[in-house]
C-alpha positions as CSV (number, residue, x, y, z in Angstrom):
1,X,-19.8,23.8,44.7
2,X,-22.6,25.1,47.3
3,X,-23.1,28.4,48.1
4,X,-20.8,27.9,51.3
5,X,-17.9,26.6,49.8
6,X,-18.2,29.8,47.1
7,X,-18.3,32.4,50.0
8,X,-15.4,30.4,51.7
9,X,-13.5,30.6,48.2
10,X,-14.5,34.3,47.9
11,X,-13.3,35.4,51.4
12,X,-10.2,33.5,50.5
13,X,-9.5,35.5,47.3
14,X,-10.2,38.2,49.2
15,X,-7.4,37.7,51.7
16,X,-4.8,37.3,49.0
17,X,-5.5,40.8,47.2
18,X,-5.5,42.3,50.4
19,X,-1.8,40.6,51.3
20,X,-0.7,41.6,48.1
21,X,-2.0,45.2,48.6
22,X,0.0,45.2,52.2
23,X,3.1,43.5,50.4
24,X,3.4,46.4,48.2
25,X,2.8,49.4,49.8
26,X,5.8,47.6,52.7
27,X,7.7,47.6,49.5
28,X,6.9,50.9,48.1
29,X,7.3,52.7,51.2
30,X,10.9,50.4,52.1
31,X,11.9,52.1,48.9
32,X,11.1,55.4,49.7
33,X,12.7,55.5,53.0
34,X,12.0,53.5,56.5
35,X,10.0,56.1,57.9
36,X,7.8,56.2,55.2
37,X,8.6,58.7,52.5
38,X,11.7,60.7,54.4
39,X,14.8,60.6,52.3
40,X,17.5,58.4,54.4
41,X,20.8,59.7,53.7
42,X,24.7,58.5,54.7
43,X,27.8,60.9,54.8
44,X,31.6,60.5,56.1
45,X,31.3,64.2,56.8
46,X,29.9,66.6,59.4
47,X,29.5,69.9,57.8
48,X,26.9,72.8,56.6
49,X,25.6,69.7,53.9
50,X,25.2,67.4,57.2
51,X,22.9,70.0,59.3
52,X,21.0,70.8,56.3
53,X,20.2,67.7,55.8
54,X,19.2,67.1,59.3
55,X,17.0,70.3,58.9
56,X,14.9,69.2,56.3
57,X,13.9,66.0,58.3
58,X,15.8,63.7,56.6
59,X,17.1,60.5,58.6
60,X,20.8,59.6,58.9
61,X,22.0,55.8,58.1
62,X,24.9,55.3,60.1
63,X,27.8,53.7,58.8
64,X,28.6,50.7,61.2
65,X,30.3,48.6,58.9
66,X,32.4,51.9,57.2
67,X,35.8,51.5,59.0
68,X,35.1,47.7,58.5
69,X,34.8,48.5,54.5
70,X,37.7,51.0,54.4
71,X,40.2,48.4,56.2
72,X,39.2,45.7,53.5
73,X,42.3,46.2,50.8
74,X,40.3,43.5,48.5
75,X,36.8,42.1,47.7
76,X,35.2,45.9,48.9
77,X,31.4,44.3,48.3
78,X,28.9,45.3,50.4
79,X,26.8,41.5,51.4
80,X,24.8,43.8,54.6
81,X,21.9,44.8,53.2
82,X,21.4,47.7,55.8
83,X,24.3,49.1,54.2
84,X,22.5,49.7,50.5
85,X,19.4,50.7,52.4
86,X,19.9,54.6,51.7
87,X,18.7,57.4,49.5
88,X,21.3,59.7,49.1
89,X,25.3,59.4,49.6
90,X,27.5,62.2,50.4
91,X,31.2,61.2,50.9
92,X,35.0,61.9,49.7
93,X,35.5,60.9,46.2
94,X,37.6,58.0,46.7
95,X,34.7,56.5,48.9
96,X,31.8,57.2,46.3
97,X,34.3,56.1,43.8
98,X,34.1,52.6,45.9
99,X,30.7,52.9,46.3
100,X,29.8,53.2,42.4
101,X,32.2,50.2,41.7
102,X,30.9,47.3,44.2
103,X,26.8,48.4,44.7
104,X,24.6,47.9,42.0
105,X,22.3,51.4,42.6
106,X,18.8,51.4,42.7
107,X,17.4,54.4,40.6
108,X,16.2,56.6,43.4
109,X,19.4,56.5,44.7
110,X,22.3,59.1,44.4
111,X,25.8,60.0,45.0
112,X,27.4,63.2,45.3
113,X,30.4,62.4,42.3
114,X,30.9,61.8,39.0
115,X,32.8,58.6,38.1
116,X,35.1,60.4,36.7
117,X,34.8,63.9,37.6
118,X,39.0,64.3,38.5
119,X,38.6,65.8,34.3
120,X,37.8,68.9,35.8
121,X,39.2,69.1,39.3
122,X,42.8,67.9,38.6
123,X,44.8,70.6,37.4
124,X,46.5,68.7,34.8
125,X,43.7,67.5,33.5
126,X,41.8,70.4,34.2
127,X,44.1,72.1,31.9
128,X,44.6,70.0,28.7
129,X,40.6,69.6,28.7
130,X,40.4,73.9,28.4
131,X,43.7,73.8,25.9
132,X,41.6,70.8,23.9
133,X,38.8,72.8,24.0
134,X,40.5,76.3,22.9
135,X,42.0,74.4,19.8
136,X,38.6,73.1,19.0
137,X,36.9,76.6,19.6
138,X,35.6,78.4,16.3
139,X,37.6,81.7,14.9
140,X,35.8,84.4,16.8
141,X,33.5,82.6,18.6
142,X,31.9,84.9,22.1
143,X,33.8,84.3,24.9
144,X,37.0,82.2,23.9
145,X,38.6,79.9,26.4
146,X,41.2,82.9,27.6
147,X,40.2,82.8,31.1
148,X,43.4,80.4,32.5
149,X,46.4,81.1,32.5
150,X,49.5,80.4,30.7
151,X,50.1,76.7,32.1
152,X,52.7,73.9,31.4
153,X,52.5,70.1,33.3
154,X,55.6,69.3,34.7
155,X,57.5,67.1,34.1
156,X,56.6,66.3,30.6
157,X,56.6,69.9,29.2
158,X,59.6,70.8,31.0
159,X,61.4,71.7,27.4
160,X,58.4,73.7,26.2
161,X,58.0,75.7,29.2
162,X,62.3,77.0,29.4
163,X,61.3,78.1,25.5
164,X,58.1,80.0,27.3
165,X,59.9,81.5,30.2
166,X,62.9,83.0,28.1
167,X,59.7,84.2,26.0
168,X,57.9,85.5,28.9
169,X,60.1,85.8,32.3
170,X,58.2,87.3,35.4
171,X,56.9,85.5,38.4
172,X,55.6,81.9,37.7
173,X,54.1,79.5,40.1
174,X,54.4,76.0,40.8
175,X,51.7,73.8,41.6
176,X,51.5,69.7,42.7
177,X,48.7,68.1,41.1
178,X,47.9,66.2,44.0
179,X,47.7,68.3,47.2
180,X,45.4,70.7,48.2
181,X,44.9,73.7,50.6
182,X,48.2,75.2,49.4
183,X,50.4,72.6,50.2
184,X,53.2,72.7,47.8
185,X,52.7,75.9,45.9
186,X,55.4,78.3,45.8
187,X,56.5,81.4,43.1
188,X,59.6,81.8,41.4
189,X,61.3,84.1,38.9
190,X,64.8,82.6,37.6
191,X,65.1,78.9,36.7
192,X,68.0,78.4,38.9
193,X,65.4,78.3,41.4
194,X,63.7,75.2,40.3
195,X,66.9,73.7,39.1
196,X,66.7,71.0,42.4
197,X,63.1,70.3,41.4
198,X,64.4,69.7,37.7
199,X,67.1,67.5,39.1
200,X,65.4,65.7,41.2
201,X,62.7,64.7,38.8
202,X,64.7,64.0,36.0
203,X,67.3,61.6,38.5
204,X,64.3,59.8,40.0
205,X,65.0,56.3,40.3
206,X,62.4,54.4,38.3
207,X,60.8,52.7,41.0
208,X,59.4,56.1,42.7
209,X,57.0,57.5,40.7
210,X,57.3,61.4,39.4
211,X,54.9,64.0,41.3
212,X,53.3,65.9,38.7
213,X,53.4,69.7,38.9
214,X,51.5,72.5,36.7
215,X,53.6,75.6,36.5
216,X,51.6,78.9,35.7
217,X,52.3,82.3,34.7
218,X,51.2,84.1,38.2
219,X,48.7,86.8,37.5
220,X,51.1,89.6,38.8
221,X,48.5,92.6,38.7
222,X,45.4,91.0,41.4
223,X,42.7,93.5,41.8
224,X,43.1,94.8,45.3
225,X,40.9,95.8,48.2
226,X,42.5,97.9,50.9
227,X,45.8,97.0,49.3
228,X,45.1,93.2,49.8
229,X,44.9,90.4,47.1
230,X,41.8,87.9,47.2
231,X,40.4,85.6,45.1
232,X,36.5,84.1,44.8
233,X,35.3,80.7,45.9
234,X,31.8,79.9,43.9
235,X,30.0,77.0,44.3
236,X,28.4,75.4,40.9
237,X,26.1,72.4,41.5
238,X,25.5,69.7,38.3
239,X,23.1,67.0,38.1
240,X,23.8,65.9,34.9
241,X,26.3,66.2,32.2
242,X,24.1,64.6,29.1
243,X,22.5,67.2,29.2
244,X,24.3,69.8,30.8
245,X,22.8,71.2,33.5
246,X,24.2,74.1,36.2
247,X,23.0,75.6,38.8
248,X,25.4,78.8,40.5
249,X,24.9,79.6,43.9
250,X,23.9,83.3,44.7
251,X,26.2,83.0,47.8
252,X,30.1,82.9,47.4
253,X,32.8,84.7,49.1
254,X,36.2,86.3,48.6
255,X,38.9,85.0,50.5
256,X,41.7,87.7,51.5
257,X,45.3,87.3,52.5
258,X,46.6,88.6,55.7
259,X,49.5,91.3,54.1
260,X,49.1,93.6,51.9
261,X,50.3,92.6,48.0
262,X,53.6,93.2,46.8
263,X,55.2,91.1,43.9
264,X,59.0,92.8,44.7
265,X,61.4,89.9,44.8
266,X,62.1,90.2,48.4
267,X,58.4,89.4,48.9
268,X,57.8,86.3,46.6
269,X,58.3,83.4,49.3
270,X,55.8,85.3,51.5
271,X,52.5,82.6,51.6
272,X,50.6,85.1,53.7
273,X,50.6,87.9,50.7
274,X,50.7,85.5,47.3
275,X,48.3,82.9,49.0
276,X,44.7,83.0,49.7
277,X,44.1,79.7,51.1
278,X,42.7,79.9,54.4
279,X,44.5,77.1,55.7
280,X,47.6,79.1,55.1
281,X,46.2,82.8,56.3
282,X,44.8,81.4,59.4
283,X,48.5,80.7,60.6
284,X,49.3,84.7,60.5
285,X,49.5,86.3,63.4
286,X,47.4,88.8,62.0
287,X,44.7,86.5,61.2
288,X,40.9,87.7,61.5
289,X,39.1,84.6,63.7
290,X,36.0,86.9,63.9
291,X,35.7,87.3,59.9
292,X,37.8,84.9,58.7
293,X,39.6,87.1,56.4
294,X,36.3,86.7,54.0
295,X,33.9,89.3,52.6
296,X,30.7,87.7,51.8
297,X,30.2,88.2,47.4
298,X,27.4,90.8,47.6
299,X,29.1,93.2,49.9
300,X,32.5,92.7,47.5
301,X,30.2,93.3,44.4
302,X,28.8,96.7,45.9
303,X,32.1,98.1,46.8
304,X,32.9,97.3,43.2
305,X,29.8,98.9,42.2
306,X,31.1,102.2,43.6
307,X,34.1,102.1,42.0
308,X,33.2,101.1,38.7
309,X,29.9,101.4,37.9
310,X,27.2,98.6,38.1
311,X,27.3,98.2,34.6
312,X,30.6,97.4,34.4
313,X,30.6,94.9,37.4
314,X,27.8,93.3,35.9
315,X,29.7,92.7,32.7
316,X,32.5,91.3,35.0
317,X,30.1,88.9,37.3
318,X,28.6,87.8,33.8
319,X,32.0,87.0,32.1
320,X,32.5,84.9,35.6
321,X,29.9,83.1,35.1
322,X,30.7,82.4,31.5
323,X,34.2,81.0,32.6
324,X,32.0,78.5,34.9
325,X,30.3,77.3,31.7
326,X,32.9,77.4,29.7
327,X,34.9,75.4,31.8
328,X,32.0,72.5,32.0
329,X,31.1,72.7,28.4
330,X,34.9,71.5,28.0
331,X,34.5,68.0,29.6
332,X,30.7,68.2,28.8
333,X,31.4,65.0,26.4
334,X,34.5,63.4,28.8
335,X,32.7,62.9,32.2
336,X,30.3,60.2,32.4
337,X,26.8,61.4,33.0
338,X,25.0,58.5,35.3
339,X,22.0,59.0,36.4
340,X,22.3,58.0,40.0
341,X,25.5,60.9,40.7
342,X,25.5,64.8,40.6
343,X,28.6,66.7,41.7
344,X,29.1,70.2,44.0
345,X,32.0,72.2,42.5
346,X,34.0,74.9,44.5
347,X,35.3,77.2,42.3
348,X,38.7,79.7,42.3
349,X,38.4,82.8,40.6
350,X,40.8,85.6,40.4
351,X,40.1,89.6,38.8
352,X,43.1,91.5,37.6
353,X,43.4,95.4,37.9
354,X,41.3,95.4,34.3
355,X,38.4,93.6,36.0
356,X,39.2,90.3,33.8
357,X,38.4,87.0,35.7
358,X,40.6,83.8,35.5
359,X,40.0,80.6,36.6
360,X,42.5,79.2,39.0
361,X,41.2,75.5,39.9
362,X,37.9,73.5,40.3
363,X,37.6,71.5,43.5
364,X,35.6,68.5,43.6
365,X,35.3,68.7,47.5
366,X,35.0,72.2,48.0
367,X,34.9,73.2,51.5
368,X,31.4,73.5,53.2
369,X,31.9,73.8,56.5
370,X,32.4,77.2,58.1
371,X,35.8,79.2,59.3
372,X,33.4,81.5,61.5
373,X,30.2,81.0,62.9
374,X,29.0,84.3,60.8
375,X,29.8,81.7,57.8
376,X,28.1,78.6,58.7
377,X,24.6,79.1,56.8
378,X,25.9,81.5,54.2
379,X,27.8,79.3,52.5
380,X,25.3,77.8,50.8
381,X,21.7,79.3,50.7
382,X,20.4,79.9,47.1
383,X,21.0,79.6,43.3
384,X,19.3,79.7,40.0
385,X,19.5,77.5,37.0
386,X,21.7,78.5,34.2
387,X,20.3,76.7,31.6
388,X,16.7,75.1,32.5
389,X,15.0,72.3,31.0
390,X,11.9,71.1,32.6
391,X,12.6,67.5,31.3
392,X,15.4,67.1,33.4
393,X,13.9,68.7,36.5
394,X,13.5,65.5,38.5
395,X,12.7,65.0,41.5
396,X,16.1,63.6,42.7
397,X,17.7,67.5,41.5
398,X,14.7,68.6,43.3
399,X,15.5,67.0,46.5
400,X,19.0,68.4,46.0
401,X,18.4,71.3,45.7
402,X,16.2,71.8,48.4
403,X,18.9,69.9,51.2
404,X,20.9,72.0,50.2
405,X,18.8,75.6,50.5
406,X,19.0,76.0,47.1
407,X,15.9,78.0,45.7
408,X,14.9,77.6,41.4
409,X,14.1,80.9,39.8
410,X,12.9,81.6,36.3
411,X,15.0,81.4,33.5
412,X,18.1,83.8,32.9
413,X,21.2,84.3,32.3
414,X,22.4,86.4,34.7
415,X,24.6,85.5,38.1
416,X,22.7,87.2,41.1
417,X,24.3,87.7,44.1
């Protein structure tokens, strides 16, 4: 071979590392987004998570084949590969639920649910995962799962809740497993009154299938505020559950009813004083549109301050943060930690009149858009890490985290606000 044909060979050679260079970095930067390292990103919602995301830069996928997907009652498979070409996934849980069943994930990818994240959010399930974990709980262990209430699932422990009630008669609350924003939820004191629910559940024909309820004991003594009942809406984000890893937003709110709280029996069918859900308040005629009925958590925690001293709220904001744990710790082992999902939680807390906190429900989908333009940023600006391990700080929590304002501070153990 003369020194022609070697040069010739050489330049050759040459070429192909160079193509191969070019090859990857096409495929390294297809990977890491389109436009070259920005995060592309595809939601079914537009919300406080949507403009955040458009704030940080981040480039929408649109979903052109969605309502072509959701129509499809069989073979759901996505075949376009524009649909798969995205970073991050926010959606209903039915949709991810889709998603995590028919697309094999790459592993920068991520999706905003758990597979099986209803163990928390469904209140029956919700419930016998805190009662498992109560019975499993060591003789006096710190803070013992007595943050829920008394609570029965209908209609399977029909029998043992009549022996409860004769026990414990008050005001009791009835709750469908399956709706949300209210819907559903009324009080009662005699069990004449729920004698046509009883009847028509136990009379069902066996084709229609039984609507399950929870039936509580109703937390007759609320803290008030001007005379007014509220309850707290939290927001816990988890990355992973194997470990177990939380982050608590610094930002929540109390939601207030419209009347002022009475729990006379006159009173007890009354949604717009036993009800804080601000679907239901909003249809008062004495509904706030310029506040929303809300009080953002800070000022709440001050005007708690100055009636009960800050070390005493402090205690109380503590032992609300514990329930959060607590109530995680409980399906820690039951939900499927993958790596490619995290989950936002929207948490219900009530105080009593002796500043004790009880959980009410876990959402799965909390609620991120804004009743008031004074509400649309607040909702979700910073948290801290509850339990911080720097081997699981990737970059995807990262990336989280920062679409969604959320700020890491050193360790600790206390909720700020």
């Amino acid at each position: 071979m003369n020194d022609k044909e070697k040069q010739s060979k050489a330049e050759a050679a040459q070429r192909a590392r160079q193509v191969r260079i070019v090859d990857a970095h096409k495929a390294a930067k297809a990977k890491s987004g389109s436009s070259g390292g920005i995060i592309r990103f595809k939601t079914t919602f537009r919300n406080t998570i949507f403009d955040a995301m458009l704030r940080r830069g981040w480039k929408e996928r649109y979903n052109s084949t969605w309502r072509l997907y959701r129509a499809m009652p069989t073979n759901r498979h996505w075949h376009d590969d524009s649909d798969t070409e995205w970073d991050f996934y926010w959606a209903d849980r039915e949709f991810i639920y889709d998603v995590l069943d028919s697309v094999h994930l790459d592993v920068t990818q991520k999706v905003n649910h758990f597979r099986n994240g209803r163990e928390l959010c469904r209140k029956d399930l919700l419930i016998k995962n805190l009662k498992r974990a109560r019975r499993a709980q060591k003789k006096n262990e710190e803070y013992p799962y007595d943050f829920f209430p008394i609570t029965y699932i209908l209609p399977g422990e029909y029998s043992m809740f009549v022996e409860e009630f004769k026990r414990n008669q008050g005001i009791w609350i009835m709750k469908p497993i399956g709706k949300a924003q209210g819907k559903g939820i009324f009080l009662f004191t005699k069990l004449s009154q729920i004698s046509d629910w009883r009847t028509d559940y136990r009379y069902k024909p066996e084709n229609q299938q039984v609507e399950t309820y929870v039936v509580q004991k109703y937390i007759s003594n609320p803290y008030l505020v001007g005379g007014k009942k509220f309850d707290l809406r939290l927001y816990a984000l988890v990355p992973s559950f194997a470990p177990l890893e939380i982050y608590i937003y610094r930002s929540g709110f109390a939601r207030f009813t419209n009347s002022r709280y009475s729990n006379n029996a006159s009173d007890i069918e009354n949604s717009f004083i036993h009800l804080t859900n601000v679907a239901i308040q909003k249809t008062s005629e004495h509904y706030d549109k310029k506040h929303g009925g809300k009080w953002d958590l800070k000022s709440l925690k001050l005007y708690m301050m100055s009636k009960h001293g800050c070390d005493r709220i402090d205690r109380l904001f503590y032992e609300i943060q514990m329930v959060i744990i607590r109530s995680l710790q409980s399906v820690e082992k039951i939900i499927i930690s993958d790596k490619h999902c995290f989950e936002l939680y929207g948490y219900d807390i009530m105080i009593d009149e002796n500043l004790k906190p009880w959980l009410l429900e876990v959402n799965a989908s909390p609620s991120v858009g804004p009743s008031t333009e004074r509400h649309r940023i607040t909702h979700l600006r910073s948290c801290r890490p509850i339990r911080p391990r720097t081997t699981s700080s990737s970059a995807a929590c990262s990336t989280i985290c920062s679409t969604l304002s959320i700020s890491k501070t050193s360790a600790g153990t206390t909720l700020h606000v």
